[in-house]
Structure formats: structure tokens, C-alpha cells
N, C-alpha and C positions, 0 to 999 in steps of 0.2 A: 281506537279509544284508549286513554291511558289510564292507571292504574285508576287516580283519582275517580272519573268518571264513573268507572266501572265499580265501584265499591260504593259508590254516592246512588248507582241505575240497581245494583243489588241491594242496595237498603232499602229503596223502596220501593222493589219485587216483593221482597222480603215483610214490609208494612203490608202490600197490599195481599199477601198472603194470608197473612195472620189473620188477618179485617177477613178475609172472605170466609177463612174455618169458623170464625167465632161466627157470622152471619148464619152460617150453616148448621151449625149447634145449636143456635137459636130456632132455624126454622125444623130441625129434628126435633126440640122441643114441641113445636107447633102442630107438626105433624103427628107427633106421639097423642097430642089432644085432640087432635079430628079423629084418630083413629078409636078413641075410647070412644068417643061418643059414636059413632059406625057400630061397635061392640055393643056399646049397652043400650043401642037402635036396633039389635037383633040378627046385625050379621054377626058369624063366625068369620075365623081368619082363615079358614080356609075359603070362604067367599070371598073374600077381601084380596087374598093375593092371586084367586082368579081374574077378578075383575081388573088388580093392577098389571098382572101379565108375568110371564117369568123369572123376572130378575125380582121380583120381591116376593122373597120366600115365606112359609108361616114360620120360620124361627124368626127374621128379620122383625117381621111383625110383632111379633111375640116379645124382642125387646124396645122396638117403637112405643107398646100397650104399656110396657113397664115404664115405660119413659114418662108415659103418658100419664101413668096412676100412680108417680113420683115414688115409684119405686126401686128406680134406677136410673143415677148420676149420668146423663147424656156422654158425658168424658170419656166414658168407661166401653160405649160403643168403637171408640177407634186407637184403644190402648191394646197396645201389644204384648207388655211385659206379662209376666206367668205372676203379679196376684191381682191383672185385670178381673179373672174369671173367678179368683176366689171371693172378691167384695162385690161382683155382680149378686153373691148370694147372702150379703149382710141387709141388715134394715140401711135406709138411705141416711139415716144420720150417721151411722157409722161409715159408710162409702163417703161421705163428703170428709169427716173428722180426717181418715186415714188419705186420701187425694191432698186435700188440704194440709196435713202437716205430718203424715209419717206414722209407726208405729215404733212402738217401743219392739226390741228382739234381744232375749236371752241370751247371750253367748257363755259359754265355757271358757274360761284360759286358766290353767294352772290347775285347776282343781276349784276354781272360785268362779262366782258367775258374775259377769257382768250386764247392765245394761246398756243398749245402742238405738239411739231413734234414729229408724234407718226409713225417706222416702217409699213410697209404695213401685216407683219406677225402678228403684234399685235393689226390692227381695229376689232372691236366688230363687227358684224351685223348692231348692230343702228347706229354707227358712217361712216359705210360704206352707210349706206342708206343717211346719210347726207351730206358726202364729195364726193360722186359722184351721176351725173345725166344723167344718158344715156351713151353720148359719152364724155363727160367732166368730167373734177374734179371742183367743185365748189370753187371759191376765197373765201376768208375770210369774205368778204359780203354777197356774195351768201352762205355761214352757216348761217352766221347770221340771214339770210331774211327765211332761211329754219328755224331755230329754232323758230324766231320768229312764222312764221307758223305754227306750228304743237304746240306751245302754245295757240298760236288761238283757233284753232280743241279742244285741249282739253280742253278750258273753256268754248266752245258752247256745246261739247258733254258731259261735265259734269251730273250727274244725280242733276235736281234740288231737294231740300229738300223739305219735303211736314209739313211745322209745323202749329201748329194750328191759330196760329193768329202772320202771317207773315207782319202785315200793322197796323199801327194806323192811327187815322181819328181825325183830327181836326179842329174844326170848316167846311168849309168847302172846306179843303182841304185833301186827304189820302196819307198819304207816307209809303212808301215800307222801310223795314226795310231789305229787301236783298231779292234774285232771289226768284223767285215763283211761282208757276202754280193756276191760280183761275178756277171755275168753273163758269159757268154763274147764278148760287143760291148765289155765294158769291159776284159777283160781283154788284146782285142787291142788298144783306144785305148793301154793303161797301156806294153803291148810296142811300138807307134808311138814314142809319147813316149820310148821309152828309146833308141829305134835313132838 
């Protein structure tokens, strides 16, 4: 087969793929609605995934029922990136809003903040742990008060320097020449020096 062929036989692999997920999506929608009404007919999911047999578990279920009680963007079942799992836990308008067109993300450069509308496919981990909080997505202020934060953290948790002679004394007064940890031996050398 030559190149032509094969990229003409791959494009429409490729169509009839796509055709079959979205078919499939659809019928996960359908199913998320036979299974509510199973639910609000009196079984539980744990009946329900008896009856379906092993491979469907009550977590699967559990987001089939979300599917089902438009709770949960169907998309979001077979998304891998790390802020699939954080807008599993938004209202559904906000899962479609951020699927559909991105969110806005805080960034820092220089000492100035910027904003970046960055895809939900392409949040990192930390920027997810940033732009959302639970059951919300955090506004532009709310990053910022996070970022702020978590600079905080890391200048308390900093490791202080241990140098030898962190403080000069004069007359009688001692100033700190930057953070420091003293021992109570030095602290009474520092009070000698000042008497």
C-alpha cells in the first residue's frame, strides 16, 4: 500500500472512530438515565451492580447516576488530565463553561500577576490545586489570596540559615542581620556584650 492509500485508509479509521466515541457518549448518557430511574424505582447501586455482574462497579454507577441526574459532563468519564477529577466536583454548568472554553490561571512573573486562559486539558496538578477549591473554581482574587498563601507557608517553612555570627551589638542595642535561630548560650553572650 503506498503512502497515499494509507493516510486516505487512516482518515477514515480515524472518522470512524471518532463517530463510534461520540455514539458511545451518547449511549453513556442513556444509560445514566435508565439507571436513575432503576434508583428512584427502589433499587440501590449496590443491587444494580450485582445484578450487572463484576465489571460494573458502585463507583461506575455512582458516576453513570451523576450522568444520569445531569450532574456530571459524560466527557469527564474518560478524561485523564489531573482537573478531570476536580470539575467532576463543580455544578454542571461550570464543567461544561471550563470543558468548553478553559479557565482563566493566575500566574506570577516579576512580582506582577498575570492572567492566562489555559484549556482544562492543559492544567498542571499545582495550577489545579490552585484554580479550584472543593466545589468551586476560584476567581481571580481568590488565586491570588491562594498564591499569596502558600508564599506565606513557604517563608515560615523555610529552613533558617545557622551562620556564625548572624547579629551585631552596638552599643546597647543588637540587630539581626537576617532570620536566625539562637540558643540560650548565645543569647546570654549577646546580653554580656550589651552590659
Amino acid at each position: 500500500m503506498n503512502n497515499a492509500n494509507a493516510v486516505s485508509a487512516s482518515s477514515q479509521s480515524i472518522q470512524t472512530f471518532t463517530q463510534l466515541v461520540a455514539e458511545g457518549a451518547e449511549c453513556w448518557k442513556k444509560a445514566g438515565e435508565v439507571l436513575v430511574e432503576l434508583v428512584d424505582g427502589g433499587l440501590s447501586l449496590h443491587e444494580v451492580s450485582e445484578q450487572c455482574g463484576a465489571n460494573i462497579t458502585v463507583a461506575t454507577l455512582t458516576r453513570f447516576e451523576q450522568i444520569g441526574r445531569g450532574l456530571l459532563l459524560h466527557d469527564l468519564l474518560i478524561c485523564e488530565y489531573p482537573a478531570a477529577k476536580y470539575m467532576a466536583r463543580l455544578p454542571f454548568s461550570e464543567q461544561r463553561r471550563i470543558h468548553d472554553g478553559g479557565v482563566d490561571v493566575i500566574i506570577e512573573n516579576n512580582g506582577t500577576t498575570e492572567t492566562l486562559k489555559v484549556s482544562a486539558d492543559n492544567l498542571t496538578s499545582a495550577q489545579c490545586r490552585q484554580v479550584f477549591d472543593g466545589e468551586i473554581a476560584r476567581s481571580a482574587s481568590g488565586q491570588k489570596a491562594y498564591i499569596t498563601s502558600k508564599s506565606q507557608e513557604a517563608r515560615i517553612m523555610a529552613p533558617i540559615e545557622h551562620v556564625t555570627n548572624p547579629y551585631t551589638v552596638r552599643g546597647r542595642k543588637c540587630i539581626f542581620n537576617r532570620g536566625c535561630e539562637l540558643s540560650a548560650a548565645q543569647i546570654a553572650r549577646i546580653l554580656v556584650e550589651m552590659a
